[in-house]
C-alpha positions as CSV (number, residue, x, y, z in Angstrom):
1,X,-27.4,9.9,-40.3
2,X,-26.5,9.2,-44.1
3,X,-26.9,12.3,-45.0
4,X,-24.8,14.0,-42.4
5,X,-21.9,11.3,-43.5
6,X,-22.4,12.5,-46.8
7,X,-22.1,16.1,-45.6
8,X,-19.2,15.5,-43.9
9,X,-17.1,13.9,-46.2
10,X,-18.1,16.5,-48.7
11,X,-16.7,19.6,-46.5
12,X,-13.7,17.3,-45.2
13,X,-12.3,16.7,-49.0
14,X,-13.2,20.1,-49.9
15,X,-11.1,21.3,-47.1
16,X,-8.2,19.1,-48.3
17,X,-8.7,20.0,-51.9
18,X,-8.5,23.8,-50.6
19,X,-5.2,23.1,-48.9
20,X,-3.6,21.1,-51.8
21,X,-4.9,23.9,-54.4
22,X,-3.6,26.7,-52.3
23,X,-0.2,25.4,-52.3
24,X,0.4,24.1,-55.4
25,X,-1.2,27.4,-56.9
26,X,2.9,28.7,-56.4
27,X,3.0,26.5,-59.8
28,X,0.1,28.8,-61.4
29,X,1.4,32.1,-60.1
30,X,5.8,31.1,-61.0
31,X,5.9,28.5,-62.9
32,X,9.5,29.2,-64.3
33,X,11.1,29.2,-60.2
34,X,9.2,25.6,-59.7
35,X,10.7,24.5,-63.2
36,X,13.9,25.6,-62.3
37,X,13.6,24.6,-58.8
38,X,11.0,21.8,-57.9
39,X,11.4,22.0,-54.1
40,X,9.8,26.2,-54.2
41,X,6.0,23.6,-54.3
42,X,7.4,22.7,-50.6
43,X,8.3,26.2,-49.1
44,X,6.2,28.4,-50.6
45,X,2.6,28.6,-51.4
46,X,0.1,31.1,-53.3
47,X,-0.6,33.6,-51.2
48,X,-3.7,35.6,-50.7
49,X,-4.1,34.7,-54.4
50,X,-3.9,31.4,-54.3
51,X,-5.9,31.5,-50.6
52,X,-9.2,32.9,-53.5
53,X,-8.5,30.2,-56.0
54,X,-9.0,27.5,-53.6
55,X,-11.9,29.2,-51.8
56,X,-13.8,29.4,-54.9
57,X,-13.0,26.0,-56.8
58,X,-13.7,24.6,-52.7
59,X,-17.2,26.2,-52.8
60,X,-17.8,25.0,-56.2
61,X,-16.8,21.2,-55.4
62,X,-19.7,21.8,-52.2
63,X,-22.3,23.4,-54.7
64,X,-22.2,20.3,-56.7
65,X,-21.9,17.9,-54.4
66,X,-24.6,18.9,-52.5
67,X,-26.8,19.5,-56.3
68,X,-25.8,15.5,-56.8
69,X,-26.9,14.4,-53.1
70,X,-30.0,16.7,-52.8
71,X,-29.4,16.5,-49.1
72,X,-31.6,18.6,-46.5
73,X,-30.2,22.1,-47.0
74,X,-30.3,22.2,-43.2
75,X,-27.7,19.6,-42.4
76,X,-25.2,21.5,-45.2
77,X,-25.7,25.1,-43.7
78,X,-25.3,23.9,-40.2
79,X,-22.0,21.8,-41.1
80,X,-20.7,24.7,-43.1
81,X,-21.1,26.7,-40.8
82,X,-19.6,24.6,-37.9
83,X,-16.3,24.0,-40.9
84,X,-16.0,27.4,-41.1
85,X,-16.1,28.8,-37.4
86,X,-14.0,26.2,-36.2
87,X,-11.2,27.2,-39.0
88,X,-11.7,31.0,-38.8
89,X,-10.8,30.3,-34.6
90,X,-8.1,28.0,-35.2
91,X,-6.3,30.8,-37.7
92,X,-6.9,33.6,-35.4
93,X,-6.3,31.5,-32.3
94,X,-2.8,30.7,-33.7
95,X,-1.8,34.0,-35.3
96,X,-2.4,35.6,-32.0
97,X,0.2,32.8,-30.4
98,X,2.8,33.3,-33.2
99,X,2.8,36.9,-33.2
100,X,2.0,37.9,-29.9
101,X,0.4,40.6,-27.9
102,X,0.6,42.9,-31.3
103,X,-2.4,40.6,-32.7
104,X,-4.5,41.1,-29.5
105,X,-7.5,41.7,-32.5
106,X,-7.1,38.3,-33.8
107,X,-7.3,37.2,-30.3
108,X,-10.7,39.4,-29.8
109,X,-12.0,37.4,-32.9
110,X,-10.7,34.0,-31.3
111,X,-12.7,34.5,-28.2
112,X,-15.8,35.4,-30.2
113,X,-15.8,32.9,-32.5
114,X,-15.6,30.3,-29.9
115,X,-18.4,31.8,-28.1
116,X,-20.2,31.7,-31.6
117,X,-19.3,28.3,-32.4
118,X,-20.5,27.1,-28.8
119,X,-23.5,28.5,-29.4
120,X,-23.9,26.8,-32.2
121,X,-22.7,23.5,-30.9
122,X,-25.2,23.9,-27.7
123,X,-28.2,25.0,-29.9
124,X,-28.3,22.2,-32.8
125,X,-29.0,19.9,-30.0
126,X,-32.7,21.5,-30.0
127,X,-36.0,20.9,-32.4
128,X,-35.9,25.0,-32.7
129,X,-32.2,25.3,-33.0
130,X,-31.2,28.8,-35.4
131,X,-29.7,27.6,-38.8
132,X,-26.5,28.0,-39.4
133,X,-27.0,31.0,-41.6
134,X,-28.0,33.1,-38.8
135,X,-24.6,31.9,-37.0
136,X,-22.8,33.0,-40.0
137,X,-24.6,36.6,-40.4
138,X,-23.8,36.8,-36.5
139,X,-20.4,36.0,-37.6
140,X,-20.2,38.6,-40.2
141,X,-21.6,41.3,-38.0
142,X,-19.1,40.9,-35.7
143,X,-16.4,40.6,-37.3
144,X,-17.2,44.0,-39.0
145,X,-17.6,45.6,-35.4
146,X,-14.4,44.0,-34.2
147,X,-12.2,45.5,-37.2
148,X,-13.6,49.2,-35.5
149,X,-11.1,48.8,-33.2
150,X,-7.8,48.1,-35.5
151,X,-5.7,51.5,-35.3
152,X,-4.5,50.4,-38.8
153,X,-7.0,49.6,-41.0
154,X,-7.1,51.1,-44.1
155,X,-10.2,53.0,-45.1
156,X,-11.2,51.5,-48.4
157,X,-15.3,53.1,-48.8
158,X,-17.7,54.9,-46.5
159,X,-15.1,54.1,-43.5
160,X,-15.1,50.6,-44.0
161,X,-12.1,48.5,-44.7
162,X,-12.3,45.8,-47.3
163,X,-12.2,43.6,-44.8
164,X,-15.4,45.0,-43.3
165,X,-17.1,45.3,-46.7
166,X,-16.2,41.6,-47.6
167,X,-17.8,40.7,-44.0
168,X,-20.9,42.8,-44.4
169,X,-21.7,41.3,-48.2
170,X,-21.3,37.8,-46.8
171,X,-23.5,38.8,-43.9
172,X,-25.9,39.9,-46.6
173,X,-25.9,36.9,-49.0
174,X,-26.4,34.5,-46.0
175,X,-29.3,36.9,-45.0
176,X,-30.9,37.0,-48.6
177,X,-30.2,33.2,-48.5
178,X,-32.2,32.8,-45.1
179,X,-34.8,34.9,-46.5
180,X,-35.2,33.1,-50.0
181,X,-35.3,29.6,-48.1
182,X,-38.1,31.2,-45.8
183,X,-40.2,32.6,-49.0
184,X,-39.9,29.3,-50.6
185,X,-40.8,26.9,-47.7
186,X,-43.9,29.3,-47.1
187,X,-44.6,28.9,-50.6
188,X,-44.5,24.9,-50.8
189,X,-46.5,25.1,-47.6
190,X,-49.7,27.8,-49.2
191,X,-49.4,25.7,-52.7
């Protein structure tokens, strides 16, 4: 139980530092309207821009945390993975509220994640529960199929949006990742 504590706390404060980076990244992006006007940091934040900044320094606070720790690499993809469903269906789940029936996508994607993330939920409780990776290549897939039916994507390559293409290389670095982790427990296991 450590270790999931550890795991927790880890993806909690990297969910916070996400949230503070993302809306003080308005300071990074116009800093002469929060000079000028200190109050812009409470209205607005940093956009899709920003939204990448705190992704990335939020992954990187996980990567070391979890490099300090050496925890079971199980309990992190599995918690991860739990993090990230549950936000993904909360954020579609409200966009769909706020902007009505237009967003009935977002509400498609909200109804699948949920059904993903009881899955997952239901299935850790087993000894021969799937890791959270495959949840999150499940994810990916889906998400890339959903996005077929969006009158208004824009084709970006070979008929897939960038949405789609972002889904489908995450879905194929947790894949690779599942694979590696499988090569290497194989390995410690023959040697």
């Amino acid at each position: 139980m450590a270790t999931d504590r550890i795991v927790l706390t880890a993806v909690s404060n990297a969910f916070w530092l996400w949230i503070i980076i993302w809306k003080m990244s308005f300071l990074i992006f116009h800093p002469i309207e929060v000079i000028q006007s200190p109050a812009t940091l409470l209205y607005f934040d940093g956009g899709e821009r920003g939204e990448w900044i705190a992704s990335m320094v939020a992954a990187v606070y996980i990567y070391m945390k979890a490099a300090k720790f050496r925890t079971c690499s199980i309990s992190w993809d599995n918690i991860l993975v739990l993090y990230l469903l549950a936000g993904w269906m909360i954020y579609q789940t409200l966009y769909f509220i706020i902007v009505g029936r237009t967003a009935w996508l977002h509400g498609a994607s909200a109804v699948f994640t949920a059904v993903l993330l009881s899955f997952h939920l239901y299935s850790t409780k087993s000894a021969s529960s799937p890791k959270g990776s495959t949840f999150a290549v499940w994810f990916s897939i889906g998400q890339v199929i959903l996005e077929f039916w969006d009158p208004d994507r824009s084709i970006w390559l070979l008929s897939f949006s960038k949405h789609q293409l972002f889904f489908l290389v995450v879905a194929m670095v947790f894949a690779g990742w599942s694979w590696l982790k499988e090569m290497k427990q194989r390995g410690d296991e023959d040697g």
